[in-house]
DOGULO-160753 format. One record per residue: residue in three letters; x, y, z of N, C-alpha, C in turn. Coordinates in pm, whole numbers, plus 50000, padded with zeros to 5 digits. Example, Ala and Ser with C-alpha at 12.3 -4.5 7.8 and 13.67 -1.06 7.14 Angstrom:
2
ALA:51319:49431:50780:51230:49550:50780:51320:49670:50780
SER:51285:49775:50708:51367:49894:50714:51290:50003:50787
***
This chain:
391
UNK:73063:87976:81168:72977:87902:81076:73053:87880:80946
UNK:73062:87751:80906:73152:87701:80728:73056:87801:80630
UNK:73101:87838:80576:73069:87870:80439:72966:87799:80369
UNK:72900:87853:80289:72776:87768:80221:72847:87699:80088
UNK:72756:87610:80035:72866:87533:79942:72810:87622:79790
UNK:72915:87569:79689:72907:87660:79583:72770:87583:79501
UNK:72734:87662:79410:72663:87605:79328:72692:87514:79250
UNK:72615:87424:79249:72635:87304:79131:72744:87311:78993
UNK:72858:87277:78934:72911:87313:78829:72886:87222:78758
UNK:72952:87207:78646:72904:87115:78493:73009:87005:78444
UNK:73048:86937:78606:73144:86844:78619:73036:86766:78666
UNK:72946:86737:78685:72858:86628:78662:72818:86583:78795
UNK:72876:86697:78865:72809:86682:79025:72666:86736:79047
UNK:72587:86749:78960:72431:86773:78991:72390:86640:78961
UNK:72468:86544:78968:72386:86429:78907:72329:86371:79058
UNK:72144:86335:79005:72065:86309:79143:72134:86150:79150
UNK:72140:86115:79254:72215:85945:79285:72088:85888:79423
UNK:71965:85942:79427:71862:85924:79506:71813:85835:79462
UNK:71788:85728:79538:71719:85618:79516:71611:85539:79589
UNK:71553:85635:79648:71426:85595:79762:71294:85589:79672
UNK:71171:85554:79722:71055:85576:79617:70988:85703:79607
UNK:70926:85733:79496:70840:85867:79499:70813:85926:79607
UNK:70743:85820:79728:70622:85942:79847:70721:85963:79887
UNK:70868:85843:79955:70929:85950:79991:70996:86059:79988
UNK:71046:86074:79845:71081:86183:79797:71070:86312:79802
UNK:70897:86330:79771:70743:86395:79773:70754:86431:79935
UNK:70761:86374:80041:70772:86344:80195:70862:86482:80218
UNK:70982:86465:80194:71089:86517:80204:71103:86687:80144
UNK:71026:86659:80025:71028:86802:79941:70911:86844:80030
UNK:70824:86820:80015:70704:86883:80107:70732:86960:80247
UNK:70834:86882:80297:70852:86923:80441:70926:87003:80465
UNK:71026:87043:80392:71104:87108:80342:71073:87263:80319
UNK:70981:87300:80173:70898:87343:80136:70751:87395:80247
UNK:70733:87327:80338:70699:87385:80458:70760:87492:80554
UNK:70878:87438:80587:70978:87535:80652:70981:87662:80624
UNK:71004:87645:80426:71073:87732:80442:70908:87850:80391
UNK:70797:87827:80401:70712:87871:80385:70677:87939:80554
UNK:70672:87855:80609:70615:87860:80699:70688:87988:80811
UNK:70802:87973:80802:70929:88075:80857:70963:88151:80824
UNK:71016:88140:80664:71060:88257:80584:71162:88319:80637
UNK:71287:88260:80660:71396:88321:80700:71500:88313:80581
UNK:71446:88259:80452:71555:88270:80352:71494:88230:80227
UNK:71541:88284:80132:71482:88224:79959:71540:88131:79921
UNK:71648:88078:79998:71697:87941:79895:71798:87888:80024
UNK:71806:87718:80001:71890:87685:80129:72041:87707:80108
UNK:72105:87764:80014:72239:87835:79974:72236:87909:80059
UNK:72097:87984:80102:72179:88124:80181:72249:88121:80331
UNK:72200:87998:80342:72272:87983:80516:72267:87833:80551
UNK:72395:87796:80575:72408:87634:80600:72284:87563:80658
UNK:72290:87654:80788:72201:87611:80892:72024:87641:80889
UNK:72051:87680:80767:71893:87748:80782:71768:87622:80783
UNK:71762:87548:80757:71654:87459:80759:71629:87388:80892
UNK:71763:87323:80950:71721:87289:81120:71701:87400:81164
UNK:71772:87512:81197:71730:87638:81288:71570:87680:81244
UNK:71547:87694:81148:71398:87756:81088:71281:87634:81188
UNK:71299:87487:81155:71256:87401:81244:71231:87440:81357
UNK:71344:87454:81438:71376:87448:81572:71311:87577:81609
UNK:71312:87735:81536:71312:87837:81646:71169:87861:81662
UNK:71122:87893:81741:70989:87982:81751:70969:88055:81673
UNK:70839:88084:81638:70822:88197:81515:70775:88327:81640
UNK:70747:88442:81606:70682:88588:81636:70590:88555:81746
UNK:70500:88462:81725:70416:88461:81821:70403:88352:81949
UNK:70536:88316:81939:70566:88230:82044:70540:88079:82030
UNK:70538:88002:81936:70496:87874:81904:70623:87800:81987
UNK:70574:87707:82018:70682:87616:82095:70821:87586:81942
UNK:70921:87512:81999:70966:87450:81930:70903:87337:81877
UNK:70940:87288:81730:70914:87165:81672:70957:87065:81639
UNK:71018:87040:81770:71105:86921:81730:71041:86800:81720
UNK:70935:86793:81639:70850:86631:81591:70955:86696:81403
UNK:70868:86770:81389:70911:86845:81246:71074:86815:81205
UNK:71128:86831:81304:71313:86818:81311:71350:86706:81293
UNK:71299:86609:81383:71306:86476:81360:71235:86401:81220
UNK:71116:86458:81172:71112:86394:81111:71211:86459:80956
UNK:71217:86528:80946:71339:86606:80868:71463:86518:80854
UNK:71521:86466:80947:71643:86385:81016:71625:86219:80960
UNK:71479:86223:81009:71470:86089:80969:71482:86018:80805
UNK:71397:86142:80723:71391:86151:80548:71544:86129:80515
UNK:71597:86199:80577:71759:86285:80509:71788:86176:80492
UNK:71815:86055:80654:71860:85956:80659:71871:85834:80594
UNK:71689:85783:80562:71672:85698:80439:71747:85772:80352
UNK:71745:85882:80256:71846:85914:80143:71953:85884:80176
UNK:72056:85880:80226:72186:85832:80270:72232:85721:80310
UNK:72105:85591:80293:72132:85508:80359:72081:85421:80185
UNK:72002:85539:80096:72003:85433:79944:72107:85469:79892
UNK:72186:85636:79917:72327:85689:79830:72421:85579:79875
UNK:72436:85507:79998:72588:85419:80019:72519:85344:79996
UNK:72426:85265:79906:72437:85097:79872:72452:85125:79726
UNK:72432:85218:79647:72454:85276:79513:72579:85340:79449
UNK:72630:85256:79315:72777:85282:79290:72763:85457:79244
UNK:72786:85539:79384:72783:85679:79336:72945:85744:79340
UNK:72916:85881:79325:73059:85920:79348:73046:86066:79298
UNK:73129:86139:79290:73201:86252:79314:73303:86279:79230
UNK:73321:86437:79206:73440:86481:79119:73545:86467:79269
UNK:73660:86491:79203:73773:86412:79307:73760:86593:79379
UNK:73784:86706:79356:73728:86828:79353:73637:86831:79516
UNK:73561:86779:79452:73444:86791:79564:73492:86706:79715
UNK:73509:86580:79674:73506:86535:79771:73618:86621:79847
UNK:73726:86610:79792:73838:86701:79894:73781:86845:80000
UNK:73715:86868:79905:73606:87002:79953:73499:86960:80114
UNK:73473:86841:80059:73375:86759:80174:73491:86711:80329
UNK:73578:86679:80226:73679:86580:80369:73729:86714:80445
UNK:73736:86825:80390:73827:86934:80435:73677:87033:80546
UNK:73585:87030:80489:73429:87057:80587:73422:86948:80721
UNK:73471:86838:80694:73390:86727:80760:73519:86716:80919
UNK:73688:86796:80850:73737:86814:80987:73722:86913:81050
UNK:73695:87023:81016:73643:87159:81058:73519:87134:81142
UNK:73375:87046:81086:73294:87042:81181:73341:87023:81303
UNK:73420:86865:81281:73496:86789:81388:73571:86886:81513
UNK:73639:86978:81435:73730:87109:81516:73666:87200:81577
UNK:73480:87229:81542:73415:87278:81578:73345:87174:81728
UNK:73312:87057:81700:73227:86997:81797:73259:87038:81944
UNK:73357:87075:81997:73345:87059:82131:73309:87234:82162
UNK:73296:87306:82065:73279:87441:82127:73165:87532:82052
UNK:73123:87450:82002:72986:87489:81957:72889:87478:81978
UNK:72758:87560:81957:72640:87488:82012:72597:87376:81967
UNK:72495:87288:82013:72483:87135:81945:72410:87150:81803
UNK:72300:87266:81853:72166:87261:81693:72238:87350:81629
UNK:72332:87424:81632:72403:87525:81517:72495:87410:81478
UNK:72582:87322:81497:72667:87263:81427:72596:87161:81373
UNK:72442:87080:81427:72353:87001:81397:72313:87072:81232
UNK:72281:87189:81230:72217:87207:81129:72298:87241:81026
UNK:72463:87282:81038:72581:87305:80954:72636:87099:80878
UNK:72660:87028:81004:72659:86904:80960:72556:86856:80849
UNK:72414:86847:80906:72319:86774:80829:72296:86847:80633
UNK:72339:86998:80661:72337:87060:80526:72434:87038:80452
UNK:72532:86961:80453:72656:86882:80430:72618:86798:80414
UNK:72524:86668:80452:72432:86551:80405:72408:86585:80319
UNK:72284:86695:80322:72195:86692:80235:72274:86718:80080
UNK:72381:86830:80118:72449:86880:79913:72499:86728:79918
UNK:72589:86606:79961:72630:86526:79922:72512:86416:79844
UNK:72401:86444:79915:72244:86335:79846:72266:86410:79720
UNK:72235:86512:79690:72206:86635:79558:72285:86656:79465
UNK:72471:86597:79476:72558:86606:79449:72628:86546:79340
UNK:72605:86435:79427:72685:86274:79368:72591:86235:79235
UNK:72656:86097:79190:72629:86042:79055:72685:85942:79063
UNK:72649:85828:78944:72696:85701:78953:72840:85772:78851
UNK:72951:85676:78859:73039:85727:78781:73162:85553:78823
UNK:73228:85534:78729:73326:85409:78763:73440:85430:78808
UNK:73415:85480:78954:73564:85476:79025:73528:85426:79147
UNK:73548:85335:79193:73574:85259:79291:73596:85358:79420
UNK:73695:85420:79388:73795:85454:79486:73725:85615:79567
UNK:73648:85652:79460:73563:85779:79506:73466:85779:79576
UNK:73426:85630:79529:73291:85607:79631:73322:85547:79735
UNK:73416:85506:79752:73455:85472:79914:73508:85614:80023
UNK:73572:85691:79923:73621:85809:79966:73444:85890:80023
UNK:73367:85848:79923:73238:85935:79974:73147:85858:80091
UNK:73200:85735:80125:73112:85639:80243:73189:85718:80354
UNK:73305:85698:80340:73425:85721:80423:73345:85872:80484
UNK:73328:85940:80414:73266:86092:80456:73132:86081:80539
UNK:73054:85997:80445:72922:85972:80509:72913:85926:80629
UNK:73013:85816:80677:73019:85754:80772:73075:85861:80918
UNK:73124:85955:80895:73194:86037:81008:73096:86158:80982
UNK:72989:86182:80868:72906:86295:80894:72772:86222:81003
UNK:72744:86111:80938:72629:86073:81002:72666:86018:81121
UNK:72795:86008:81182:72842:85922:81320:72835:86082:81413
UNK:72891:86216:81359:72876:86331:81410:72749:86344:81458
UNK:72662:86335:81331:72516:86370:81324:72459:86305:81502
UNK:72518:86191:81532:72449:86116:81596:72539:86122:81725
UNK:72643:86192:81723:72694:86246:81897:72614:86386:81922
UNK:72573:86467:81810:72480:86550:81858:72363:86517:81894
UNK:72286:86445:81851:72189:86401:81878:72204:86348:82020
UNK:72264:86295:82096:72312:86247:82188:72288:86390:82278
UNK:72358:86480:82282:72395:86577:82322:72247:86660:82356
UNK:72160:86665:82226:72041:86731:82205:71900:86626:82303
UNK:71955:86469:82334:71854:86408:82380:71773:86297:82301
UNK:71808:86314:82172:71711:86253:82106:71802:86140:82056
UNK:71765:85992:82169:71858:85876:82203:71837:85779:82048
UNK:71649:85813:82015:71619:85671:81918:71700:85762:81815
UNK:71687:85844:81718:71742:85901:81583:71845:85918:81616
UNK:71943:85949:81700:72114:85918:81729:72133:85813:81736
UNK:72072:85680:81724:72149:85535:81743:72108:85471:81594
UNK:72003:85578:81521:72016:85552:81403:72109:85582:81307
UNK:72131:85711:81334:72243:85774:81262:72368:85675:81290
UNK:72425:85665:81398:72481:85561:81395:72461:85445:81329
UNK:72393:85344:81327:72341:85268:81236:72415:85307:81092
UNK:72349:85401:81028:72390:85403:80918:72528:85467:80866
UNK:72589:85528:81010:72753:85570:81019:72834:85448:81001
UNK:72828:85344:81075:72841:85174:81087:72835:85109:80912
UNK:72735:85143:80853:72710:85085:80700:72795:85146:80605
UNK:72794:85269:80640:72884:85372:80559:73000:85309:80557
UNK:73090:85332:80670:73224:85266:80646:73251:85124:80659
UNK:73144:85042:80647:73156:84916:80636:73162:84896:80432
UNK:73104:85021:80369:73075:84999:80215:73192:85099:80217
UNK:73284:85146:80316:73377:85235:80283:73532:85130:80279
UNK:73477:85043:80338:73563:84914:80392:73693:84947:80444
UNK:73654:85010:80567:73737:85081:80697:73688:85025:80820
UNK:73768:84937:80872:73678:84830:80974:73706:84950:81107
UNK:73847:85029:81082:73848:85119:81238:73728:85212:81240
UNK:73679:85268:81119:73570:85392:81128:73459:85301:81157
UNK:73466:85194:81164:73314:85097:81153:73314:85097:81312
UNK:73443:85052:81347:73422:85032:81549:73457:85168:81572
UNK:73472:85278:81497:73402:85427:81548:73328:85443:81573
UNK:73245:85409:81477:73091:85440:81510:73023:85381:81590
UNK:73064:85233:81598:73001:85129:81688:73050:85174:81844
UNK:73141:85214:81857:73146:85304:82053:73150:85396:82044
UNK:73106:85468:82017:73002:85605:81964:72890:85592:81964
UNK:72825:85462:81946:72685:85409:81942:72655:85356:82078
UNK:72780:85337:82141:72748:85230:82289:72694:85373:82380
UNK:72769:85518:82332:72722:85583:82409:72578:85619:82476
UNK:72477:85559:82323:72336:85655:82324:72290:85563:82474
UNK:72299:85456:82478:72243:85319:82570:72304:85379:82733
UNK:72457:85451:82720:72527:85491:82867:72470:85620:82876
UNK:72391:85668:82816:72330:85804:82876:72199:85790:82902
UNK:72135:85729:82770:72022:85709:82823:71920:85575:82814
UNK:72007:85463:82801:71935:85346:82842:72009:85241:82918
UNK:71993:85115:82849:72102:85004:82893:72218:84991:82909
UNK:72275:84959:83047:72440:84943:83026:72494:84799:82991
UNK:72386:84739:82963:72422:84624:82923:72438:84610:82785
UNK:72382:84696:82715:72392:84692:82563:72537:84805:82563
UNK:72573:84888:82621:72672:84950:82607:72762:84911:82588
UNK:72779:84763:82738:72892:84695:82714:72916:84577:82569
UNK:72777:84580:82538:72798:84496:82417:72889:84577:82318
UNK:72802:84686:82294:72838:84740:82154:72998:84783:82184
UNK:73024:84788:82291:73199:84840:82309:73284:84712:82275
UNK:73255:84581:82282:73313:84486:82256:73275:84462:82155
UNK:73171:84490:82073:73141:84499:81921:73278:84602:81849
UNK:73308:84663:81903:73330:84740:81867:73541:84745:81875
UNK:73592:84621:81992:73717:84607:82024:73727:84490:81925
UNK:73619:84348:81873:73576:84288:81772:73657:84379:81601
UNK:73542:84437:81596:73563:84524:81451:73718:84581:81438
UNK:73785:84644:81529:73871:84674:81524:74054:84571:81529
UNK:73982:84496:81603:74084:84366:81529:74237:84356:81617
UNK:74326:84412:81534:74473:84468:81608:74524:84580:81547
UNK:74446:84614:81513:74419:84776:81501:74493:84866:81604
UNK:74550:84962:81599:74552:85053:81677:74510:85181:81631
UNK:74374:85213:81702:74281:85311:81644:74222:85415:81791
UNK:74108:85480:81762:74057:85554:81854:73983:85443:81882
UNK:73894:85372:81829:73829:85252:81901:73904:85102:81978
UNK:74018:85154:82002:74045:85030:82087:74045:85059:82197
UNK:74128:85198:82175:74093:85259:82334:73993:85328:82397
UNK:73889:85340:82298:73818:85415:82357:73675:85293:82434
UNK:73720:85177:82353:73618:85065:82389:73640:85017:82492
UNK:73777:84952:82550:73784:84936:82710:73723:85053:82842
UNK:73720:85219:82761:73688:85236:82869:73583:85270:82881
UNK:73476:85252:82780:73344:85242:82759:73258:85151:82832
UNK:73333:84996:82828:73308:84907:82896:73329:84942:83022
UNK:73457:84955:83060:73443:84993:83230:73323:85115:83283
UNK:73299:85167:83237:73194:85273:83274:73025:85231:83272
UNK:73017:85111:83168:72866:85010:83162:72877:84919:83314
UNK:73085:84850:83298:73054:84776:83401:72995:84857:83584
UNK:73078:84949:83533:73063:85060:83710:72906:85037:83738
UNK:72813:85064:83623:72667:85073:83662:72579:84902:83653
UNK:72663:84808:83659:72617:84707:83630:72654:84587:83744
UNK:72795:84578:83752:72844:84504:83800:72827:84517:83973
UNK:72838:84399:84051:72868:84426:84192:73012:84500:84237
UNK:72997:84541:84349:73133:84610:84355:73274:84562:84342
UNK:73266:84443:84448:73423:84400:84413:73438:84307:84282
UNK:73342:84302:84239:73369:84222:84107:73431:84335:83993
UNK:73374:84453:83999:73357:84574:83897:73501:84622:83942
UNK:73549:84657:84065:73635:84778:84088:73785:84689:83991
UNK:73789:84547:84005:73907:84484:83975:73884:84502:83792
UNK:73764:84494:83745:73763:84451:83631:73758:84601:83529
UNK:73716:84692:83602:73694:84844:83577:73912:84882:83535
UNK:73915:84852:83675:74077:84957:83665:74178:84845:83547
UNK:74145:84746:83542:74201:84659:83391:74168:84706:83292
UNK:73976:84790:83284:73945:84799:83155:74036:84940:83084
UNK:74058:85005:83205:74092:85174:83207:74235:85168:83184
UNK:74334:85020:83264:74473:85036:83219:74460:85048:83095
UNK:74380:84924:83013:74430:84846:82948:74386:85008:82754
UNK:74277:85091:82816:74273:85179:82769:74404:85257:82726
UNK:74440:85320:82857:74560:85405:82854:74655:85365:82774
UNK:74681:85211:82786:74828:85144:82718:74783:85193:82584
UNK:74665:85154:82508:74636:85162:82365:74619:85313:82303
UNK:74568:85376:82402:74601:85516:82369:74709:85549:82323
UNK:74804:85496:82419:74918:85585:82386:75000:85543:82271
UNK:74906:85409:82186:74952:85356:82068:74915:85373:81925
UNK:74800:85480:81969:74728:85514:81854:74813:85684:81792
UNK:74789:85665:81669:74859:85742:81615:74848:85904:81690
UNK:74914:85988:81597:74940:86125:81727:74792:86196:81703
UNK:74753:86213:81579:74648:86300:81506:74525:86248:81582
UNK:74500:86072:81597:74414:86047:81698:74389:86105:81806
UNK:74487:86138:81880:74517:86137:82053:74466:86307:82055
UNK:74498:86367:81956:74453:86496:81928:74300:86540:81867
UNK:74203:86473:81868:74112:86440:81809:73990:86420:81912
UNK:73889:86496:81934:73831:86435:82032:73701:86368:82013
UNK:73696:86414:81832:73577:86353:81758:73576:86195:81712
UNK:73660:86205:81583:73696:86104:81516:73832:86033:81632
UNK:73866:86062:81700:73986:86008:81762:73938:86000:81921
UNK:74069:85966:82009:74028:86027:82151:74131:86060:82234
UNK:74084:86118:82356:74169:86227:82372:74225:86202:82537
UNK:74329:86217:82569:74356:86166:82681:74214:86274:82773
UNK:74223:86355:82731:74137:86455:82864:73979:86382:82911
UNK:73917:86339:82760:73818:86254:82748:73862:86111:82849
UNK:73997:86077:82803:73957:85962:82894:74000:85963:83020
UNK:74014:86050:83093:74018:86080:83243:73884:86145:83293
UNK:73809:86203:83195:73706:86265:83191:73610:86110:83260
UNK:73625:86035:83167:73519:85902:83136:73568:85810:83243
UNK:73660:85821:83285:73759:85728:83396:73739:85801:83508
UNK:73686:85874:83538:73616:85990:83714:73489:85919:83703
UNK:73443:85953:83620:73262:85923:83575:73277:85776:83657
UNK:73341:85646:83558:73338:85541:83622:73383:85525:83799
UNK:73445:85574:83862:73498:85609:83979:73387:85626:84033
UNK:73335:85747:83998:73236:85850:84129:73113:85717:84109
UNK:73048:85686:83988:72974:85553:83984:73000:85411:84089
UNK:73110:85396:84125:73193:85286:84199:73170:85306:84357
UNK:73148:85502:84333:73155:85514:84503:73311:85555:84544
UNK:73399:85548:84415:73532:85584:84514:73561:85712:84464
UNK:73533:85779:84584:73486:85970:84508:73621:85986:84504
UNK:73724:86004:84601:73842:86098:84629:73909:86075:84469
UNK:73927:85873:84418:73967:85880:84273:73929:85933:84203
UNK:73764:85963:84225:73714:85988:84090:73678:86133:84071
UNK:73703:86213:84163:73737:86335:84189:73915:86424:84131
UNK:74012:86302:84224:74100:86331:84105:74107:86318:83956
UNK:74024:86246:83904:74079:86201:83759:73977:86349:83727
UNK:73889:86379:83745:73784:86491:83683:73821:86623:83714
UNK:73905:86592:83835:74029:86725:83826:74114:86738:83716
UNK:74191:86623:83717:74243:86648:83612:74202:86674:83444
UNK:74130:86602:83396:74031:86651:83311:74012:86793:83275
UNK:73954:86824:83391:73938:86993:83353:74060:87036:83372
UNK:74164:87068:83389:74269:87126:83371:74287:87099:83245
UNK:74238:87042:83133:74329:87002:82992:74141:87056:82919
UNK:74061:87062:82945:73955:87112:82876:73985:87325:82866
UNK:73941:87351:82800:73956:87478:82703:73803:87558:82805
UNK:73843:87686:82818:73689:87716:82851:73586:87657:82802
UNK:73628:87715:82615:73513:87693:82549:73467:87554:82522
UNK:73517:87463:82543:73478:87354:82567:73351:87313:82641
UNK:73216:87374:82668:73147:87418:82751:73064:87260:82770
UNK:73003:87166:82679:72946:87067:82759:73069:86994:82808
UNK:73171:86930:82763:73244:86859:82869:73231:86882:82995
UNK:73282:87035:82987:73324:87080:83133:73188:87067:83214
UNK:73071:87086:83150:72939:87094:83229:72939:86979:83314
UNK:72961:86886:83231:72925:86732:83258:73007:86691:83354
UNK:73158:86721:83406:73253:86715:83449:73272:86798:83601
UNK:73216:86898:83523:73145:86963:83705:73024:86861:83789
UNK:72897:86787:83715:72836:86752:83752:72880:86620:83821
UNK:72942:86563:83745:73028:86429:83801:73096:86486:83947
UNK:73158:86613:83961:73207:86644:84084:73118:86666:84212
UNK:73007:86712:84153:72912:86745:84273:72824:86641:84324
UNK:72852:86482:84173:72775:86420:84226:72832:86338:84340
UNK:72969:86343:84329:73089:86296:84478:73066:86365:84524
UNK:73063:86526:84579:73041:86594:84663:72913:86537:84741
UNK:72775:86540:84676:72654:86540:84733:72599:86371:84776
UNK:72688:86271:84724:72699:86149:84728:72767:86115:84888
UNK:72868:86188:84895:72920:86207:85006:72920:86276:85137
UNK:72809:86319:85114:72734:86388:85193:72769:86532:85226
UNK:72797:86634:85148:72841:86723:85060:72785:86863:85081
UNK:72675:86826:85034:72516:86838:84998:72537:87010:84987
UNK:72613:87131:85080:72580:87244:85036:72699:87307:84878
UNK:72809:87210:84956:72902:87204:84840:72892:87160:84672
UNK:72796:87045:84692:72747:86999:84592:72612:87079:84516
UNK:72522:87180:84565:72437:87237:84522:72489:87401:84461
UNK:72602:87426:84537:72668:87553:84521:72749:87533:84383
UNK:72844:87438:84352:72877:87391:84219:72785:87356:84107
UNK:72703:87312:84156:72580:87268:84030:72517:87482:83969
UNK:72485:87486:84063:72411:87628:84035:72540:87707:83972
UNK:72659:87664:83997:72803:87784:83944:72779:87744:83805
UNK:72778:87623:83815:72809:87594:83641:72705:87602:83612
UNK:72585:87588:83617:72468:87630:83521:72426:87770:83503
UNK:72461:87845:83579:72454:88012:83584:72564:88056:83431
UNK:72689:87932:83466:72774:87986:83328:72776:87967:83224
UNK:72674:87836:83220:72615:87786:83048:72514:87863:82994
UNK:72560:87894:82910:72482:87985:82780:72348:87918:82760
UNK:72240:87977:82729:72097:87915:82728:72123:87801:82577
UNK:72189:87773:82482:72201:87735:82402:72302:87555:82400
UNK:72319:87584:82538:72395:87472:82554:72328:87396:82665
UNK:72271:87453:82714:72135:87337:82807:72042:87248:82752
UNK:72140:87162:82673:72059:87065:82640:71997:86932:82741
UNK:71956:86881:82688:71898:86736:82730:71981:86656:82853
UNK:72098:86660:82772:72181:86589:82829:72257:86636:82941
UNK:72270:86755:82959:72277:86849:83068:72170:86831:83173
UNK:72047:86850:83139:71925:86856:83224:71944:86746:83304
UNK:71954:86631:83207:71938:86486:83263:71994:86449:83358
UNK:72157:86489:83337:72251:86492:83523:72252:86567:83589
UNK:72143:86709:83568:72123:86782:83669:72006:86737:83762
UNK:71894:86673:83734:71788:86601:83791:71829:86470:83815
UNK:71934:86388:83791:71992:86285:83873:72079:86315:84011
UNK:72138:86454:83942:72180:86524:84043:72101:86560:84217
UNK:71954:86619:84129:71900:86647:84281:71855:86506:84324
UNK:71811:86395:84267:71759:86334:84325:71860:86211:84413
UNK:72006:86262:84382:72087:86196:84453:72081:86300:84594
UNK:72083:86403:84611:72077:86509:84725:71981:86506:84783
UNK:71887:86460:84730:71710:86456:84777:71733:86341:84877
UNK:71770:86175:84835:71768:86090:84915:71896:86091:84960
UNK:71995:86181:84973:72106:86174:85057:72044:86318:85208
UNK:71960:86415:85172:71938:86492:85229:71844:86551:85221
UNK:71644:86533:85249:71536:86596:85221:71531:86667:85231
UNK:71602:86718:85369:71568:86832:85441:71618:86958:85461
UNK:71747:86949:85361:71849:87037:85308:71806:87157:85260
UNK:71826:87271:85360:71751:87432:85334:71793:87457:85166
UNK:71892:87426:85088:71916:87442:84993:71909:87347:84902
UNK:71769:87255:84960:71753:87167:84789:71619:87237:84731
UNK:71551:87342:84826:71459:87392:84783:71498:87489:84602
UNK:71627:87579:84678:71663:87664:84565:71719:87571:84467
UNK:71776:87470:84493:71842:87426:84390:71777:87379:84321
UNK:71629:87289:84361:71518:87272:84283:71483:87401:84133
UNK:71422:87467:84228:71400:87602:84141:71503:87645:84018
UNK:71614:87601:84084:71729:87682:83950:71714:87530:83822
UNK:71683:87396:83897:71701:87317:83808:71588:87370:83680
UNK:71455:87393:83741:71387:87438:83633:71372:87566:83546
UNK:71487:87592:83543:71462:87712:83435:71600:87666:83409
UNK:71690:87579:83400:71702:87496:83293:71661:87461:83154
***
């Protein structure tokens, strides 16, 4: 967990730079002020980054469900504030921001091995001191430096969200990740965010808007060589896998995936090392199986997700989840079916209750119901049923 941030000093960083109207203001403090009434896990939000989403999120003593209406709408407030701080000439002691850019790669270094709502609630408390922070002040150059931030906190904000399930407030955050570095006037962080955004639609809606926003997004980036050039061809091939007819897709898929690789390997080194703000060869063999096993051509798309996991880290724990599931869904696709239920149950026995999110669940119940109509009668879709729900 980062460190909590220091208290306000008398460099003129308490200056409020909020510019929404009263209720919502009032909205925000209230709800807030609920939490921390209502929970009582701390006297002040200094004492723990995370304390205001977690307080949200956990059950209290007597067993109350989670509240994730409360979370969201928390998410949603923060957001209007951050979306009046980047149209407003604000800014920052030069101090701070360095302080922020130096948090904002650490989250990044954190994302793939953390839980989603512990780094969710370390990120968003990093929003919130930058709303509380800033001030109007005449430097140009600071306040782009502070979009520039905004734009990769709230583009984070919104791959967790992804991760956690919650598709509409992750394609917002995006949204306003997109504005950020468009007022940061960084057209590559802009088609960051924009195929980062194609994702929310490839998990959980349209692949037709996926493929838009990925060519929105090869658009923005220009002749660039960035994480979004390559990461947009193979975004597209993975909308086309679920869209297209077959022989139209398989020709136009393995162009989208060359034409990936070539640009990868043109983007700077710190990119390629990067699996947040950048991308990462493992990711895109990861995303290049996915499209495969989608196509029907398991044995490829089995190798590429082999390979994949050989370059993922234990702790890397949703990749690899997701990456197992892609395997079993060739296994059980292929008529598999005990092989494919025996892998699903390995890897969910090894995910930590904290990492079963949404997005997990979601290809585990696509999962059975590919085994279901590949095999009803399968003595082991009964158990595998059962294990799906305690999920």
């Amino acid at each position: 967990m980062l460190p909590p941030e220091p208290p306000p000093g008398a460099d003129g960083d308490q200056a409020d730079a909020r510019s929404l109207d009263a209720d919502t203001e009032r909205a925000l403090d209230d709800l807030l002020q609920a939490v921390h009434h209502d929970i009582q896990l701390y006297a002040d939000r200094n004492a723990d980054p995370t304390a205001t989403l977690i307080a949200i999120m956990a059950a209290d003593e007597a067993g109350t469900p989670h509240d994730e209406a409360r979370l969201l709408d928390h998410l949603d407030l923060l957001r209007q504030r951050i979306e009046a701080t980047i149209t407003t000439a604000v800014t920052a002691p030069a101090a701070l921001l360095a302080r922020w850019e130096q948090r904002t790669t650490r989250h990044a270094q954190h994302y793939m091995s953390a839980a989603p709502l512990t780094l969710l609630g370390e990120v968003t408390s990093d929003l919130e001191a930058i709303q509380h922070r800033c001030g109007p002040g005449p430097w140009p150059d600071r306040h782009r430096r502070l979009c520039r931030i905004t734009a990769k906190l709230t583009g984070l904000t919104g791959m967790l969200l992804i991760n956690l399930g919650h598709q509409d407030p992750a394609s917002a955050f995006f949204t306003t990740a997109r504005a950020a570095a468009d007022r940061a006037a960084d057209p590559a962080l802009q088609a960051w965010a924009t195929v980062r955004q194609a994702l929310v639609s490839h998990y959980y809606g349209d692949p037709r808007e996926t493929r838009e926003l990925a060519l929105t997004a090869t658009a923005l980036a220009g002749d660039r060589r960035c994480a979004a050039t390559a990461m947009a061809p193979v975004t597209e091939a993975r909308a086309l896998a679920r869209t297209a007819q077959h022989a139209e897709a398989v020709a136009a898929i393995r162009s989208a995936l060359a034409r990936g690789q070539e640009l990868l390997a043109e983007t700077d080194q710190s990119e390629q090392n990067d699996p947040v703000f950048g991308y990462t060869r493992r990711q895109m063999l990861f995303h290049s199986g996915e499209a495969m096993a989608e196509l029907g051509l398991f044995e490829e798309a089995d190798d590429y997700l082999n390979r994949a996991l050989e370059l993922y880290l234990p702790s890397e724990r949703l990749d690899r989840t997701l990456i197992q599931l892609d395997r079993a869904y060739c296994q059980a696709a292929s008529g598999e079916t005990e092989q494919a239920v025996n892998l699903t149950l390995q890897t969910a026995e090894s995910l930590p209750a904290d990492y079963r999110t949404r997005i997990i669940r979601r290809r585990a119940h696509h999962l059975e119901q590919v085994i279901g109509s590949h095999n009803p009668e399968a003595p082991v879709l009964r158990a595998f049923q059962h294990a799906l729900a305690q999920l």
